[in-house]
C-alpha positions as a Python dict, from the first residue, in 0.01 Angstrom:
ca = {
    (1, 'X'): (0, 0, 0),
    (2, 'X'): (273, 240, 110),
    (3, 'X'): (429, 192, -262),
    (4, 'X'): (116, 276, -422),
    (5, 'X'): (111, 613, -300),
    (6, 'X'): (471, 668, -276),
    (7, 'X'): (461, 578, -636),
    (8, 'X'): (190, 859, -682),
    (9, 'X'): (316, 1163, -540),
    (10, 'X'): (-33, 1306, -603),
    (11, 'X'): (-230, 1060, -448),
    (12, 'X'): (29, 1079, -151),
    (13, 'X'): (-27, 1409, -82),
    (14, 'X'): (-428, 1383, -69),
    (15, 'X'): (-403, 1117, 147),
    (16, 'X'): (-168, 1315, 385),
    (17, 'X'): (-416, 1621, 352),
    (18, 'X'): (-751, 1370, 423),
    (19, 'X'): (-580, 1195, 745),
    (20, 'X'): (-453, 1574, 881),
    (21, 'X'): (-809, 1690, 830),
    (22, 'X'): (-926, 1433, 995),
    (23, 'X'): (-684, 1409, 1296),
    (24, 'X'): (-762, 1822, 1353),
    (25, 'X'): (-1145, 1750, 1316),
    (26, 'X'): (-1100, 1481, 1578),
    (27, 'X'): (-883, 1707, 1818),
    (28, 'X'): (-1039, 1991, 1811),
    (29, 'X'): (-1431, 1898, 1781),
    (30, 'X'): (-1463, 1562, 1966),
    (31, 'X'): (-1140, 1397, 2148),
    (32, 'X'): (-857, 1641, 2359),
    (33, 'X'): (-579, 1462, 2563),
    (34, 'X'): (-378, 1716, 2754),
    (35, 'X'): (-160, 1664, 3101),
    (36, 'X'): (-327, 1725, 3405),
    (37, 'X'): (-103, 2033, 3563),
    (38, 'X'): (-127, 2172, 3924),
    (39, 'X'): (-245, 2053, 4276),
    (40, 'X'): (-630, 2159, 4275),
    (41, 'X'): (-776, 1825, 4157),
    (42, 'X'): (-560, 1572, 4380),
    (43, 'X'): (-639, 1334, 4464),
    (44, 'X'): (-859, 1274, 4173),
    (45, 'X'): (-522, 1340, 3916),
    (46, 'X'): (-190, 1367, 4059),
    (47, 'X'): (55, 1668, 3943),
    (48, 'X'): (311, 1438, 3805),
    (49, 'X'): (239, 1270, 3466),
    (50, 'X'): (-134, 1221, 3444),
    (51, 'X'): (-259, 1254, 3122),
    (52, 'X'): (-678, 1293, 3080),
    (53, 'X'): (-910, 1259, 2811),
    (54, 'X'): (-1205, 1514, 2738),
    (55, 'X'): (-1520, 1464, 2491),
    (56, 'X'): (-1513, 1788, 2322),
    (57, 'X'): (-1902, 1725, 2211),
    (58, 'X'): (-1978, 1929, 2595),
    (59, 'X'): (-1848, 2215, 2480),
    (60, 'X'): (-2050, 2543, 2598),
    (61, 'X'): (-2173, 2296, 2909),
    (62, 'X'): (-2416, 2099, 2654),
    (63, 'X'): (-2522, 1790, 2846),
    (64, 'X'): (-2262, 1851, 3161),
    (65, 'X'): (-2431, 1754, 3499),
    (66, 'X'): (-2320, 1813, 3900),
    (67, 'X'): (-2075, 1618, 3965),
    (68, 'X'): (-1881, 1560, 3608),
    (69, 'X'): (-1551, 1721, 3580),
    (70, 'X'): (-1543, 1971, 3314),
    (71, 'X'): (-1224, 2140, 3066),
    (72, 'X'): (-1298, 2481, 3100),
    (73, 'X'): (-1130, 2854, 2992),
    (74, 'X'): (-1014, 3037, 3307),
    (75, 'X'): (-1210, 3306, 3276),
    (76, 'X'): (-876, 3523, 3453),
    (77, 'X'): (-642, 3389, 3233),
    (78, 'X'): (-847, 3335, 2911),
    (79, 'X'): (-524, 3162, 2681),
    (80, 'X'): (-536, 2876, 2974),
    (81, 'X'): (-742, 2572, 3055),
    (82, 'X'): (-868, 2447, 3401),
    (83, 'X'): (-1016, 2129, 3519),
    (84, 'X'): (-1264, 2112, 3796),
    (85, 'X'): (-1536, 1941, 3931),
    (86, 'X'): (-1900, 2118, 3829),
    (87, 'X'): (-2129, 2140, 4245),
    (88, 'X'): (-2370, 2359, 4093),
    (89, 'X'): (-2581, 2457, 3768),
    (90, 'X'): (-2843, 2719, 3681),
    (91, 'X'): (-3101, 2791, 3979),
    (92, 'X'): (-2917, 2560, 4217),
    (93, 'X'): (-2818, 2720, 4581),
    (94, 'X'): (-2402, 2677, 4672),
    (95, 'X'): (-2225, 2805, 4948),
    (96, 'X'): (-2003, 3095, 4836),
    (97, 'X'): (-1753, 2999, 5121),
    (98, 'X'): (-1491, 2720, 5167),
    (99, 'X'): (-1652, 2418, 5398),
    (100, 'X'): (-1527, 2391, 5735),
    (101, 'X'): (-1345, 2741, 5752),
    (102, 'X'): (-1476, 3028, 6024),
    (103, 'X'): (-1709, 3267, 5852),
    (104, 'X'): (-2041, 3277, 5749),
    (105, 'X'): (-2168, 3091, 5574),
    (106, 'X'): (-2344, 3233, 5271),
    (107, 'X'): (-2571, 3099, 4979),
    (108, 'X'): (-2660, 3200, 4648),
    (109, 'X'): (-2825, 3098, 4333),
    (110, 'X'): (-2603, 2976, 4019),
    (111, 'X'): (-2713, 3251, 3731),
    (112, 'X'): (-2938, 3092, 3400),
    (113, 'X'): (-2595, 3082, 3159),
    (114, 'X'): (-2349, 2963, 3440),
    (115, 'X'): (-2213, 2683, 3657),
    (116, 'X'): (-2043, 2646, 3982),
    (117, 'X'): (-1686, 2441, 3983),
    (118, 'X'): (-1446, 2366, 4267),
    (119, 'X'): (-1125, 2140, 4266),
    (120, 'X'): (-1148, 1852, 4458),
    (121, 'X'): (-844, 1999, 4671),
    (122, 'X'): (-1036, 2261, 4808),
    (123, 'X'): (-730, 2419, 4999),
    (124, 'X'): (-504, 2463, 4668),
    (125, 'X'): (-757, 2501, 4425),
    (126, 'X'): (-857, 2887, 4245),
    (127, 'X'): (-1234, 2827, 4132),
    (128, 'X'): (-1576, 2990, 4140),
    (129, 'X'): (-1487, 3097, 4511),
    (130, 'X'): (-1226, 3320, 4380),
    (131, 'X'): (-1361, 3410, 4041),
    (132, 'X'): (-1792, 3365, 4061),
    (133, 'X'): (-2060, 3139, 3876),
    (134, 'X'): (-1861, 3024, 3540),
    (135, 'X'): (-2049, 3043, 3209),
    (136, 'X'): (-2100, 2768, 3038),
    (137, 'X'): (-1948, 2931, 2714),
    (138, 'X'): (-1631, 2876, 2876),
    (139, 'X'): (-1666, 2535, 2923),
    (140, 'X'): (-1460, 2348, 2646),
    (141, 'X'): (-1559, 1940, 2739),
    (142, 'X'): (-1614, 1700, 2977),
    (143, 'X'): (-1355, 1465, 3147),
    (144, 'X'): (-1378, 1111, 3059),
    (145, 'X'): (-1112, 946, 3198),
    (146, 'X'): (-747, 938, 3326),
    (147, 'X'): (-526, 741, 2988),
    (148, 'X'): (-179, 802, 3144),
    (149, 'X'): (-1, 653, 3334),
    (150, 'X'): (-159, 319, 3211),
    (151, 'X'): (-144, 99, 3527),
    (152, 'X'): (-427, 370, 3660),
    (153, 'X'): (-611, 431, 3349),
    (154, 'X'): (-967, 478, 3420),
    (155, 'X'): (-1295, 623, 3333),
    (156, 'X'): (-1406, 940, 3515),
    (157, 'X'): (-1647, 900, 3755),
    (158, 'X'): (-1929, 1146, 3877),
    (159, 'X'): (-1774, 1243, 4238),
    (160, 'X'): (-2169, 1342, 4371),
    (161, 'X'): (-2408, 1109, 4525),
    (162, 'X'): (-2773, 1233, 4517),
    (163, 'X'): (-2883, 1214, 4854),
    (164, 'X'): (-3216, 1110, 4918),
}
């Protein structure tokens, strides 16, 4: 097969342009494996070498529930991507404070157009606490699962229970 095309510089070349269409088409619209990079999500991925997978077909929070972790835009630092773990969505009531710290403890309502994310490491994590309700423009996919290192490969799970 390879000295078909080789043979065929023409047909080479459109079959390097149909698989690089296809490969950006896949990366960008549907499938995005990146590292997983700071502390805020231990112990769910680890700082050193994890490497997740995100369905890109969530974009703009389509189909995202409470409890899925979420690629999202940092809405400070707009050229760089965040993980976190989604505790609240349109009309639901969250606590604007950190659990378990002195204060008091205040509620409100996640705005229509926004979501509420926290890292599961509450203590080293910047999220909606710092920064408010997120919109869901700015959310790019949903997690599906650690692929690196591959002795704790694994599908993401949804950390919530619903309590009855």
């Amino acid at each position: 097969m390879i000295s078909h095309l080789l043979g065929h510089p023409l047909r080479f070349t459109i079959s390097t342009l149909k698989i690089t269409c296809l490969a950006h088409l896949t990366l960008s619209h549907a499938l995005q494996v990146s590292p997983a990079q700071g502390p805020s999500m231990l112990p769910t991925f680890t700082v050193d070498g994890d490497w997740i997978a995100a369905d890109m077909t969530y974009r703009l929070g389509r189909g995202v529930k409470v409890g899925d972790l979420v690629l999202y835009k940092i809405p400070i630092f707009a050229t760089q991507n965040g993980v976190k773990r989604v505790i609240g969505m349109p009309g639901d009531y969250v606590s604007l404070g950190t659990p378990g710290e002195p204060g008091e403890e205040q509620m409100i309502q996640v705005p229509e157009g926004h979501c509420w994310i926290v890292g599961d490491n509450l203590p080293a994590s910047r999220d909606s606490r710092q920064f408010g309700p997120l919109p869901l423009a700015l959310i790019q996919g949903k997690i599906i699962g650690k692929i690196l290192p591959w002795k704790d490969r694994q599908w993401a799970k949804n950390g919530l229970e619903k309590v009855d």
